[in-house]
C-alpha positions as CSV (number, residue, x, y, z in Angstrom):
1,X,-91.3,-5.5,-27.3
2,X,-89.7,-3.5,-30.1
3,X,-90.8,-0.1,-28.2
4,X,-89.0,-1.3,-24.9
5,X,-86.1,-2.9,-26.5
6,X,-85.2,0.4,-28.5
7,X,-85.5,2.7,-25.2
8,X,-83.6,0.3,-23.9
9,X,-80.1,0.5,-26.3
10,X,-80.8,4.2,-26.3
11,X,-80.6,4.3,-22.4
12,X,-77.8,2.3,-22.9
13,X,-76.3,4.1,-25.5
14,X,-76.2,7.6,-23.4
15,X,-74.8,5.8,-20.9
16,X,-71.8,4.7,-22.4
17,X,-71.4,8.0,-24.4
18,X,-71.5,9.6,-21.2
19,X,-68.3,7.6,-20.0
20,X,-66.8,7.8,-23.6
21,X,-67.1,11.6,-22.8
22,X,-65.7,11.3,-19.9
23,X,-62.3,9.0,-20.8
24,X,-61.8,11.3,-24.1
25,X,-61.9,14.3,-21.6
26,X,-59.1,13.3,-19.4
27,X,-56.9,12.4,-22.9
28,X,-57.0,15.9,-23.9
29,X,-57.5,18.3,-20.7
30,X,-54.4,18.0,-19.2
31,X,-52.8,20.4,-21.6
32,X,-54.7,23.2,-20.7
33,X,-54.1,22.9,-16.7
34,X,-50.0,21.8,-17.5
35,X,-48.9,25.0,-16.0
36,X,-51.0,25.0,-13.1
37,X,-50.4,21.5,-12.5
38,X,-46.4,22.0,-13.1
39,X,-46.1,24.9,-10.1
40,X,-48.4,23.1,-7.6
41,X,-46.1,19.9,-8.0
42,X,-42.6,21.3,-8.9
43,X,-41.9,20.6,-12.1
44,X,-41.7,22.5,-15.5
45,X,-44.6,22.1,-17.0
46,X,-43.8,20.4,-20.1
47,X,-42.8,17.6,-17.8
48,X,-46.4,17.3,-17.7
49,X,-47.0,15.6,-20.8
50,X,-45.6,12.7,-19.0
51,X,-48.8,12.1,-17.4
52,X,-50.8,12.4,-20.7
53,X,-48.1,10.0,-22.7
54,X,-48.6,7.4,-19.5
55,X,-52.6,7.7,-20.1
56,X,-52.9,7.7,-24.2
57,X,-50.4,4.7,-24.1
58,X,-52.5,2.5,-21.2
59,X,-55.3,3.1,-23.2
60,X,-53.6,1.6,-26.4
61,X,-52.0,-1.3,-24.8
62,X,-54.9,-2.5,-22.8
63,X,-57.7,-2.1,-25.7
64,X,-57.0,-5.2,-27.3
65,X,-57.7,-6.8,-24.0
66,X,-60.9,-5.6,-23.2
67,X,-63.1,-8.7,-26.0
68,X,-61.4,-10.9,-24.5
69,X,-62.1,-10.2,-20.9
70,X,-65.6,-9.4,-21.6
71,X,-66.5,-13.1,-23.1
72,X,-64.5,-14.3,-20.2
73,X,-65.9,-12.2,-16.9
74,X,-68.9,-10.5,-18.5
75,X,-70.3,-7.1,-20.0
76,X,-71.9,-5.9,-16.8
77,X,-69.0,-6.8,-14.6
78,X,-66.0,-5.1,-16.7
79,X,-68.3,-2.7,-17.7
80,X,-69.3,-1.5,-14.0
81,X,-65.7,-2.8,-12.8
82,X,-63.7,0.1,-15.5
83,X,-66.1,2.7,-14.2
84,X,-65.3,2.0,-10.6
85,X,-61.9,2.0,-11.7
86,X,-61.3,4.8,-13.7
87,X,-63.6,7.0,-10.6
88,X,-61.4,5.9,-8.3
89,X,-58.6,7.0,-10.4
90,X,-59.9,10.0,-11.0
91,X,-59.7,10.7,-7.2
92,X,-56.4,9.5,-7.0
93,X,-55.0,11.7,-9.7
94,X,-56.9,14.5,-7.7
95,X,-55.0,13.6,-4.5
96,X,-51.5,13.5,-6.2
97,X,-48.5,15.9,-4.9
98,X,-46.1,14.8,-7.0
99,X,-45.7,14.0,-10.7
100,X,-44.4,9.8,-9.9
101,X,-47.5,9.5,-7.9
102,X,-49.4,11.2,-10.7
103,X,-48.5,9.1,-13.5
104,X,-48.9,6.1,-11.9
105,X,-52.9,7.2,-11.2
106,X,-52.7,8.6,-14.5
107,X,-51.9,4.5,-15.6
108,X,-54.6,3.0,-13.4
109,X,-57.0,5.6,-15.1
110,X,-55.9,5.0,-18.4
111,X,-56.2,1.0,-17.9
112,X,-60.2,1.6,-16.5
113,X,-60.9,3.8,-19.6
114,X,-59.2,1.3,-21.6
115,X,-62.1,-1.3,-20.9
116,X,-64.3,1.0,-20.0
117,X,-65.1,2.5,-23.5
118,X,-64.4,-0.5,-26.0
119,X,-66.8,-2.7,-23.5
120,X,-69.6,-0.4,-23.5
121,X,-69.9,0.3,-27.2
122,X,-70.0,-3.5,-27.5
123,X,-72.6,-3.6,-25.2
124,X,-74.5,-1.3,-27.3
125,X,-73.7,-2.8,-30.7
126,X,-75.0,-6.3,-29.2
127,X,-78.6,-4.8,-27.8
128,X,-79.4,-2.0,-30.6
129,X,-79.2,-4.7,-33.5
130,X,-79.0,-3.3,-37.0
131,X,-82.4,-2.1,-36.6
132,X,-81.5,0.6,-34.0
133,X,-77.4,1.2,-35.0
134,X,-77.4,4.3,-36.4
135,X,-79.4,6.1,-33.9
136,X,-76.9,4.4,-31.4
137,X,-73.9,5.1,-33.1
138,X,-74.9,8.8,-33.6
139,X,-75.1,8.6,-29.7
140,X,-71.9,7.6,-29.3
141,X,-70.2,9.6,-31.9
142,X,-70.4,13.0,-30.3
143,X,-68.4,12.5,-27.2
144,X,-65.3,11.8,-29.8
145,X,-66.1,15.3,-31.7
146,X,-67.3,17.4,-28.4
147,X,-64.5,16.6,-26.2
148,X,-61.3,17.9,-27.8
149,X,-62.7,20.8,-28.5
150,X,-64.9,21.4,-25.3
151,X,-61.7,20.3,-23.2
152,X,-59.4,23.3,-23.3
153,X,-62.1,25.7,-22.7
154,X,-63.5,23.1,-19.7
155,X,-59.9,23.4,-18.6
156,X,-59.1,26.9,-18.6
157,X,-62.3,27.8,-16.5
158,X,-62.0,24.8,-13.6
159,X,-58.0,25.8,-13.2
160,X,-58.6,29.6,-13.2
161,X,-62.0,29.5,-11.2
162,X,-61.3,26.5,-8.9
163,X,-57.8,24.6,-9.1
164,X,-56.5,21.8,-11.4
165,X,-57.5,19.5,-9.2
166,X,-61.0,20.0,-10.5
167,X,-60.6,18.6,-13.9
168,X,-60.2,15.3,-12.0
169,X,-62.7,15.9,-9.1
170,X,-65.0,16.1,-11.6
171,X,-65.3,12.5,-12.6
172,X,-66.2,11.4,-9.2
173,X,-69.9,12.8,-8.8
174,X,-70.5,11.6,-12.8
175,X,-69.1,8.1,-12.4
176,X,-70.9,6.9,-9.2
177,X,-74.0,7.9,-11.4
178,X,-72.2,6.1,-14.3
179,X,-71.6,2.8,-12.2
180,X,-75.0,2.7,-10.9
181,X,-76.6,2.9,-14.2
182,X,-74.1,-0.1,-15.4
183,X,-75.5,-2.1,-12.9
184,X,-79.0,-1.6,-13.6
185,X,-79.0,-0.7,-17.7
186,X,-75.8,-2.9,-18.6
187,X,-76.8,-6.6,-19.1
188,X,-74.6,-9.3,-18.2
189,X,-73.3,-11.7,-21.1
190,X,-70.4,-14.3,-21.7
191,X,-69.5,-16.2,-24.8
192,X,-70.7,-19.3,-25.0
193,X,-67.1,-20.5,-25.5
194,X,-64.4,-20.0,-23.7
195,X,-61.2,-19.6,-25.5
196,X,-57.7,-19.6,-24.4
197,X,-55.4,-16.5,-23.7
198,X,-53.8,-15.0,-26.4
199,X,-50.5,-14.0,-24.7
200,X,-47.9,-14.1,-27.4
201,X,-50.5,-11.7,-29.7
202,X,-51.5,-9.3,-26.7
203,X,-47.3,-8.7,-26.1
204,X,-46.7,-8.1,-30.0
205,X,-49.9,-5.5,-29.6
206,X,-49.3,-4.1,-26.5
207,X,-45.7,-3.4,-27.2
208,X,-46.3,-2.2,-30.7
209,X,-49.5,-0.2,-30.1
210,X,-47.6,1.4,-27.0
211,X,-44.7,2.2,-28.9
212,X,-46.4,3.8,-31.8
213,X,-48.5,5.9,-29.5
214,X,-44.8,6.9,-27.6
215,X,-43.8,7.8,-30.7
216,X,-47.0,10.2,-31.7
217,X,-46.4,12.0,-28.7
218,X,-42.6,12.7,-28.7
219,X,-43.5,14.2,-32.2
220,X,-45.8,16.7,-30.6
221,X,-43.2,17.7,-28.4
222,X,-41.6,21.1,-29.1
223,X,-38.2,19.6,-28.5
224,X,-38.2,16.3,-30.4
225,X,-35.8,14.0,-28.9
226,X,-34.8,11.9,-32.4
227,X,-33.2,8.9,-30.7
228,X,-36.4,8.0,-29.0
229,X,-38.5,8.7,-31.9
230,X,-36.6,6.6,-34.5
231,X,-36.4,3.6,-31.9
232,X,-40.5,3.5,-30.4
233,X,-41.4,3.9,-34.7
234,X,-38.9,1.1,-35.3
235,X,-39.7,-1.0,-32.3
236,X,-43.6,-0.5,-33.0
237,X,-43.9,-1.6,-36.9
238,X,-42.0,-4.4,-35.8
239,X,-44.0,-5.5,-33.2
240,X,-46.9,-4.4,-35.5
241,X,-46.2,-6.2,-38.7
242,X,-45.5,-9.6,-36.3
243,X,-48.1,-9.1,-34.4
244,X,-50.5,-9.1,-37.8
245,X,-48.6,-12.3,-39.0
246,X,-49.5,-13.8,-35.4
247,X,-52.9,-12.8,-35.6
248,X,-53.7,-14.1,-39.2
249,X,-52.5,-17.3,-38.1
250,X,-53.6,-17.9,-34.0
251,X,-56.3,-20.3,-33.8
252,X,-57.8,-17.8,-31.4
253,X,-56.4,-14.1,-31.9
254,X,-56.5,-11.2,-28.9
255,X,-57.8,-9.4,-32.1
256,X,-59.2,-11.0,-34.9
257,X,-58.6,-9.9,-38.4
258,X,-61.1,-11.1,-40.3
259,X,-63.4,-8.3,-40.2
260,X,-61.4,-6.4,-42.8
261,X,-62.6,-9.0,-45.9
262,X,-65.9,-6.5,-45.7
263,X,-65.7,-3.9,-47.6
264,X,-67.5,-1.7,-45.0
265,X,-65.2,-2.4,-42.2
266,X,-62.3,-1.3,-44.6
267,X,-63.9,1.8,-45.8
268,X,-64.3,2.6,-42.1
269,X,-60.6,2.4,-40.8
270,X,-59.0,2.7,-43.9
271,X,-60.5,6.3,-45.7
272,X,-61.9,6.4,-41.7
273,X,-58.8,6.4,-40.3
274,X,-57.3,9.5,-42.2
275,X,-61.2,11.3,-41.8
276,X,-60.2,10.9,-37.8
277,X,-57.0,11.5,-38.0
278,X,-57.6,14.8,-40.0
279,X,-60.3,16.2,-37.8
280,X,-58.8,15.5,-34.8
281,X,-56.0,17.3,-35.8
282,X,-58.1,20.8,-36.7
283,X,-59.0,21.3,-32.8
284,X,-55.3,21.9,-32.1
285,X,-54.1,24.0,-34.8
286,X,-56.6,26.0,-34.5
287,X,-56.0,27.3,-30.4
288,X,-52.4,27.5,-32.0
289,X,-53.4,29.6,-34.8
290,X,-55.3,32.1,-32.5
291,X,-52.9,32.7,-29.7
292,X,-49.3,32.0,-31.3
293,X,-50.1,33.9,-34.5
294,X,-52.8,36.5,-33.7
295,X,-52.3,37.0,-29.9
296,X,-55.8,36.3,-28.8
297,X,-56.1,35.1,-24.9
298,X,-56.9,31.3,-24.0
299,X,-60.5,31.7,-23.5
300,X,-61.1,33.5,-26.8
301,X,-59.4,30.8,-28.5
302,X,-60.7,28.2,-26.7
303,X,-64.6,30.2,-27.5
304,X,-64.1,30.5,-30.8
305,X,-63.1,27.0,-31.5
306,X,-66.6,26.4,-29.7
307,X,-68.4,27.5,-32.3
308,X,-67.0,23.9,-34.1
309,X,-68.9,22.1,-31.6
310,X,-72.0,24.3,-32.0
311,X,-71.7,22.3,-35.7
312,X,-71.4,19.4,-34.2
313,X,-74.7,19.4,-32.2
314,X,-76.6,21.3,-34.9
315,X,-76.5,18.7,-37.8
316,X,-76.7,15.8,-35.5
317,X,-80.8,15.7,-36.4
318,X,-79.8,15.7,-39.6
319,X,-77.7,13.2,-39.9
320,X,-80.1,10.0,-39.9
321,X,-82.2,11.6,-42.5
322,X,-79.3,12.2,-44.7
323,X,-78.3,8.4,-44.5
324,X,-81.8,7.6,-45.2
325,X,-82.6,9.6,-48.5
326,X,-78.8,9.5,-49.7
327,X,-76.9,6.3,-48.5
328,X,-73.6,5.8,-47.4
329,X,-71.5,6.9,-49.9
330,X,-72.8,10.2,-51.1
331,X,-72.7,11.0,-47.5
332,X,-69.4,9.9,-46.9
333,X,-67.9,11.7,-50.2
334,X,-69.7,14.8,-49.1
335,X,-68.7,15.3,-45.7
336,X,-65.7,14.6,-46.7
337,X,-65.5,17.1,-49.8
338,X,-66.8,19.9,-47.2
339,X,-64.7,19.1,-44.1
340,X,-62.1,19.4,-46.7
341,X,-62.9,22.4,-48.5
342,X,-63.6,24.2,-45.2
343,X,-60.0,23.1,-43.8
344,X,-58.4,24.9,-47.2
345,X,-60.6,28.3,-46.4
346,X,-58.9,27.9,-43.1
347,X,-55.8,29.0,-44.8
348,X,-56.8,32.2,-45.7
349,X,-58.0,33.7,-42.2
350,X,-56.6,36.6,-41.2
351,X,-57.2,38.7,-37.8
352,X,-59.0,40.8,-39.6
353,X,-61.3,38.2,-40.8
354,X,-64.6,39.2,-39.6
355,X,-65.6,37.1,-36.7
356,X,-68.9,35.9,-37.7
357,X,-67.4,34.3,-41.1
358,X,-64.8,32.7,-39.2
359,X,-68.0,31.2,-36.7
360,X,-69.7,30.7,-40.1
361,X,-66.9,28.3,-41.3
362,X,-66.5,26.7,-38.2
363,X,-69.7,25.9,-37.8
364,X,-69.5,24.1,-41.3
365,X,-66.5,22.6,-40.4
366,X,-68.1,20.7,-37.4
367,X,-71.5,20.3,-39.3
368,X,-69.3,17.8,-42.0
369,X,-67.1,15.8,-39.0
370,X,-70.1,15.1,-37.5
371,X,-71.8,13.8,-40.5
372,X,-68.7,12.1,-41.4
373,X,-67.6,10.6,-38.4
374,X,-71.5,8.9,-37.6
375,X,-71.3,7.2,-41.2
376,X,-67.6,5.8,-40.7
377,X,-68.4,4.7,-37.3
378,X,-72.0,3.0,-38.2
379,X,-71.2,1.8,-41.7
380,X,-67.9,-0.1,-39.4
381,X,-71.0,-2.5,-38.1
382,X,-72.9,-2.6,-41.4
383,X,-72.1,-6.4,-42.5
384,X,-70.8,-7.3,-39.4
385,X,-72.2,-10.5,-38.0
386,X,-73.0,-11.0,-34.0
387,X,-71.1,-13.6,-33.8
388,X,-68.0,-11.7,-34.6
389,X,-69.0,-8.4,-33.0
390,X,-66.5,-8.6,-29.9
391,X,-63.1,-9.2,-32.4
392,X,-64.8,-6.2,-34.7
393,X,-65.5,-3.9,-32.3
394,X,-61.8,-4.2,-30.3
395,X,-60.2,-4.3,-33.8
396,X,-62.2,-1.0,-34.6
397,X,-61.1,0.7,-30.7
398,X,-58.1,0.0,-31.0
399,X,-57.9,1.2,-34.7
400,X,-59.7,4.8,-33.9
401,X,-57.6,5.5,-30.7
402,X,-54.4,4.7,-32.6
403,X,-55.7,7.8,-35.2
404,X,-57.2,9.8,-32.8
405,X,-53.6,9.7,-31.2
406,X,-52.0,10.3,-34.5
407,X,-53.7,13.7,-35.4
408,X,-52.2,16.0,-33.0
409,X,-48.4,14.4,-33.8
410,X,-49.0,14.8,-37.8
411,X,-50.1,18.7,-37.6
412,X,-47.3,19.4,-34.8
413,X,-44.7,17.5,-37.2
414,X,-46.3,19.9,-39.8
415,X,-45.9,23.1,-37.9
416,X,-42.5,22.2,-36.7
417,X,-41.4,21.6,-40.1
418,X,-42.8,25.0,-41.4
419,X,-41.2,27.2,-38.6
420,X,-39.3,29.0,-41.0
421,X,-42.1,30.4,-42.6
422,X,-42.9,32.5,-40.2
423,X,-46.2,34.5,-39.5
424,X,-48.7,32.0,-40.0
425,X,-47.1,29.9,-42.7
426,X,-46.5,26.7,-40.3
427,X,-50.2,26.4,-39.8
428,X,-51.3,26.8,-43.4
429,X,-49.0,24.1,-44.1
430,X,-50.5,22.3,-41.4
431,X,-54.3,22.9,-42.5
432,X,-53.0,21.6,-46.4
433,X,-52.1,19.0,-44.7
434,X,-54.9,18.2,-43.3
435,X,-57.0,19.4,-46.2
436,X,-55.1,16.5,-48.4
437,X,-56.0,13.9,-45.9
438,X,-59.6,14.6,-46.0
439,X,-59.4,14.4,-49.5
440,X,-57.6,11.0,-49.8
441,X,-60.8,9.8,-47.5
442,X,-62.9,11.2,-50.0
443,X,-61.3,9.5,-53.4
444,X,-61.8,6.0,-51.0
445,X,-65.8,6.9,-50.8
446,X,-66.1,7.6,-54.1
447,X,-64.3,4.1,-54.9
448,X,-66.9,2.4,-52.4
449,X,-70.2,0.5,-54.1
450,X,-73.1,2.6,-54.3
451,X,-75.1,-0.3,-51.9
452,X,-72.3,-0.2,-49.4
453,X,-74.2,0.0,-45.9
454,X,-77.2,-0.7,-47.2
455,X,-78.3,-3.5,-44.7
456,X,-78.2,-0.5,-42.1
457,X,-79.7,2.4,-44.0
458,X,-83.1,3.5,-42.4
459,X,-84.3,3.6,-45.9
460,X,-84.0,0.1,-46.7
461,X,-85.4,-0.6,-43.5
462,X,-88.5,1.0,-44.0
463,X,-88.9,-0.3,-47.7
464,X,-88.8,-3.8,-46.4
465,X,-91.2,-3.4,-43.8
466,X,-93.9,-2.4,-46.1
467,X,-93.5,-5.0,-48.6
């Protein structure tokens, strides 16, 4: 029974990382095919970023959503229902000859990732148990490292090979397989109560979340329009800071705050939050850093920044062992301390840095995300009771896409406000930037109890078993 039930939340597991993969994709490769895109449809091709603004934003409004509707309709049905959804997008987008009728794809896309992601990790949280949650969160941990750094490369072969209307076409083939396997792998549960609507909380979060995320992205911009900026950051802590108040107080929240009285939930989004934040920010300086500075080509950037995600995949073995003879916090401190560390060598590569040290470092650099980003996300879970799994887990989505969103704004804010240095000044500012980040995580870890986790560490698992 324990046999099947394990293969069974690892099947599921892979099948959600698969779609996680897959909604993550879609956030990031549209940049690379923003020129291509822009001739075929008649518009410059900054006026792209419109279509990724509409997409990050329907994905933060609509998180919050998805624990409800879950409990309500079930896991199977939103599950299967966001994949059909966001494939159907997908071909939509594909179809699109003009940038209105893109966007508004780009929305409907956005809204079936929005449930499609948060739903499915649920569904794996409930069926691995604490037994199995580190093996299942280290599956569903890599598609958030792999895809912005697989994406630009992804992108730049499917629009110079085929056309960009590949990078949609894509999804099609991959989500019919996706659906299928939701029907048969997914099981279908409810809560056993059902609770009223939360409207006036899911307007305070959808209008705040969606502000803030408006507001990350006109900071990337290379033109920032300062108007717009000041009014979605003062618009969304507002609707923020009431929604909070509403939500401490609701008899029955859209997102419940109670998870963050453990001090493993906090660690996660709170020291978490900057770790994501920071990392995600290191796949887009560095592309910048190679073209803009030292003149290499797109594909050699987007090549070399590969060599992160051959990191990635080669200390993912690893990375259950470590948890088991170490624990949570040295691992957490560690990764930390060396994703930090290898952001400040960053700042002193040159072109004529030999290109096997720069692999080398970025190697180690996606060796310690990896590590670091499977013990924020599994130690999240840790003390987390069933019962209160579905408020958790959207309170933790819509937590990580709100810092995933935030990394690429705070190292373009950091360029832009380093122009003057010329050469490549703006991006070392931008990596010590970073660099202290990753070390403010670090100081939180070391500040964490040494039995943190514990109730999920293999370890501990094992000891008890033979006693």
């Amino acid at each position: 029974m324990t046999t099947t039930r394990r293969r069974g939340s690892t099947a599921v597991a892979v099948l959600v990382a698969g779609t996680f993969f897959m909604e993550l994709l879609d956030g990031t490769i549209l940049a690379t095919a923003a020129p291509a895109m822009g001739r075929d449809l008649g518009v410059d091709s900054a006026a792209i970023g419109v279509a990724i603004t509409a997409y990050l934003v329907t994905l933060a409004v609509f998180i919050p959503v998805s624990g409800w509707l879950t409990d309500r309709v079930g896991s199977r049905t939103v599950f299967a229902g966001a994949i059909a959804l966001f494939t159907v997008a997908s071909a939509l987008c594909a179809a699109s000859t003009g940038l209105v009728e893109l966007t508004a794809w780009r929305i409907l896309q956005g809204l079936g990732g929005a449930l499609m992601v948060p739903v499915g990790r649920l569904v794996v949280l409930r069926s691995a148990g604490r037994e199995q949650l580190v093996t299942a969160i280290a599956i569903l941990t890599w598609p958030a490292l792999a895809a912005p750094i697989i994406a630009p490369f992804v992108g730049g072969v499917l629009v110079d090979t085929l056309s960009w209307h590949w990078i949609f076409l894509v999804n099609i083939p991959l989500g019919i397989i996706a659906f299928v396997a939701a029907l048969v792998l997914v099981p279908q549960e409810r809560a056993p109560q059902r609770v009223p609507f939360d409207w006036r909380g899911s307007l305070l979060a959808c209008l705040g979340l969606g502000s803030l995320v408006v507001m990350a992205s006109l900071l990337a911009l290379d033109e920032i329009p300062l108007v717009a900026v000041v009014v979605s950051g003062v618009v969304g802590a507002v609707c923020c800071w009431l929604a909070v108040r509403h939500f401490r107080r609701a008899p029955h929240p859209i997102m419940g705050l109670g998870s963050f009285r453990l001090e493993t939930f906090r660690v996660s989004h709170a020291g978490g939050s900057l770790f994501r934040l920071a990392v995600s920010a290191v796949p887009f300086v560095l592309p910048l850093l190679f073209q803009d500075a030292w003149g290499w080509s797109a594909v050699l950037a987007g090549s070399a920044v590969l060599w992160v995600f051959v990191g990635n995949l080669g200390i993912k073995p690893m990375t259950t062992p470590f948890l088991r003879w170490f624990g949570y916090r040295p691992v957490i401190v560690v990764s930390s301390a060396i994703a930090a560390l290898s952001v400040v060598a960053m700042v002193f590569l040159t072109e004529d840095t030999p290109f096997w040290l720069l692999a080398v470092l970025l190697v180690v650099s996606g060796a310690a995300r990896s590590v670091g980003f499977t013990a924020y996300n599994t130690i999240a879970f840790a003390d987390v009771e069933q019962a209160d799994m579905t408020p958790a887990n959207t309170l933790s989505s819509t937590l990580q896409q709100v810092a995933a969103g935030f990394g690429v704004a705070v190292a373009a804010v950091a360029i832009r406000a380093a122009a003057g240095l010329g050469g490549t000044g703006p991006y070392d500012v931008a990596f010590w930037v970073i660099a202290v980040l990753l070390v403010v995580a670090c100081v939180e870890g070391v500040l964490m109890s040494r039995t943190a986790g514990d109730t999920v560490r293999p370890a501990r698992r094992v000891r008890a078993a033979a006693r």
